[in-house]
C-alpha positions in Angstrom: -9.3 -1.6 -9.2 -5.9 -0.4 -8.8 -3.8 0.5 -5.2 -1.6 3.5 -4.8 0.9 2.9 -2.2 3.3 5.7 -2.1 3.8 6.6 -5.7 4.0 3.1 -6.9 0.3 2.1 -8.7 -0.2 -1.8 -8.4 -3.4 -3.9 -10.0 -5.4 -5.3 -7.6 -6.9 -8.6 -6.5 -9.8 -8.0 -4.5 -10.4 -10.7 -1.5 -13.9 -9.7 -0.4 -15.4 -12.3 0.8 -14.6 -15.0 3.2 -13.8 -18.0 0.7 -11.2 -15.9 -1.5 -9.6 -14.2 2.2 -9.5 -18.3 3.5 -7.6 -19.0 0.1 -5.8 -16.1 -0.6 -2.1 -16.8 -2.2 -2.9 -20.5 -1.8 -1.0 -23.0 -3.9 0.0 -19.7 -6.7 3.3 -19.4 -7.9 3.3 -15.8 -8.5 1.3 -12.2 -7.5 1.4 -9.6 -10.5 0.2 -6.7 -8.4 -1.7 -6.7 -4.7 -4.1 -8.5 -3.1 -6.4 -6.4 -0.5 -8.0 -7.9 2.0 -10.7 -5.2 2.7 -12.3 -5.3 6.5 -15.7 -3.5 7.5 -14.0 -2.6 10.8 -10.4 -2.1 12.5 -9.2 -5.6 14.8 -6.1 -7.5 15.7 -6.0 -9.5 12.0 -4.0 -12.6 11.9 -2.4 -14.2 8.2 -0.2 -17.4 7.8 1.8 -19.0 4.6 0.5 -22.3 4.4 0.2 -23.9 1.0 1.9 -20.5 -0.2 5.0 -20.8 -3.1 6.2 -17.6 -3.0 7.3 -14.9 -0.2 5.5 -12.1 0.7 5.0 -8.6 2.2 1.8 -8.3 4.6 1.1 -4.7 5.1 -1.2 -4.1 7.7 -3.3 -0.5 7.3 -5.6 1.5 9.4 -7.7 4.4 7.8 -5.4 4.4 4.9 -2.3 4.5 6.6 0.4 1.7 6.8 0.5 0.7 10.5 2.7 -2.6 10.7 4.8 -3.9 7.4 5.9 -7.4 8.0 8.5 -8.2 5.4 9.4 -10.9 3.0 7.8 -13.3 5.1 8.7 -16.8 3.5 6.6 -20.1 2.8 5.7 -22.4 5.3 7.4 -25.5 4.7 5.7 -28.6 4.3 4.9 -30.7 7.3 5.8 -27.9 10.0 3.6 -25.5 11.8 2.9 -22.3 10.4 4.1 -19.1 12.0 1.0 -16.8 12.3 1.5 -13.3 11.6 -0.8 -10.7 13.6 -1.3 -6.9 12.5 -4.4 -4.5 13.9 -6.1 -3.2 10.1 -9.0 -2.5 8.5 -7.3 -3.5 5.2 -4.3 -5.6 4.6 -2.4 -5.7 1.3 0.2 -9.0 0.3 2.6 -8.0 -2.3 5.6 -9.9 -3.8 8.0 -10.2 -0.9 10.8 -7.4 -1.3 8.7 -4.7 -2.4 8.4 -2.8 0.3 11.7 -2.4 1.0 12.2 -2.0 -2.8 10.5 0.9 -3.0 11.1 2.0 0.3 7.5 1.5 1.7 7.6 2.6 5.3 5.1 2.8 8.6 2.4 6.0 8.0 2.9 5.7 4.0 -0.4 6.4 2.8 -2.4 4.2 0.4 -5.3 4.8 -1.7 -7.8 2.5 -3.3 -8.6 3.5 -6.9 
């Protein structure tokens, strides 16, 4: 499965059930690609950093649209509490932090699930 987000194609990991959206980025040091969170329905959706290594862009999408990009969003540090971060989606992608201001990945960008 691959993600178009603007005109930049990205591999993608596919977090589809409840253990692999739980773990997520968990302990990895690196994300070649996208993960997609994929949701049967549109809701207030809420993602954190702990245990993550690396930053990260959370890109929050209703109906194939980009609705809320929060960017480079960085680790949580050890032993401190964890910033939540809150987005309404029926699909959320994480990307390596940076990329979507990169490639200049803006609000109502559509994507597209190949």
């Amino acid at each position: 499965m691959k993600v178009l987000i603007k005109d930049k194609l990205l591999d993608v990991e596919l977090m589809d059930t409840p253990e692999k959206q739980r773990t997520g980025m968990m302990g990895r040091e690196s994300l070649d690609g996208a993960m997609v969170f994929p949701y049967d329905y549109i809701d207030d959706r809420t993602f954190h950093m702990e245990n993550c290594k690396i930053p990260l862009d959370i890109i929050f999408i209703v109906n194939n649209k980009i609705n809320q990009i929060i960017d480079n969003v960085p680790p949580c540090e050890h032993g401190t509490i964890c910033p939540k971060y809150y987005g309404r989606a029926d699909t959320v992608i994480e990307v390596p932090g940076g990329f979507s201001q990169k490639y200049n990945i803006k609000i109502k960008d559509k994507i597209e699930l190949l």
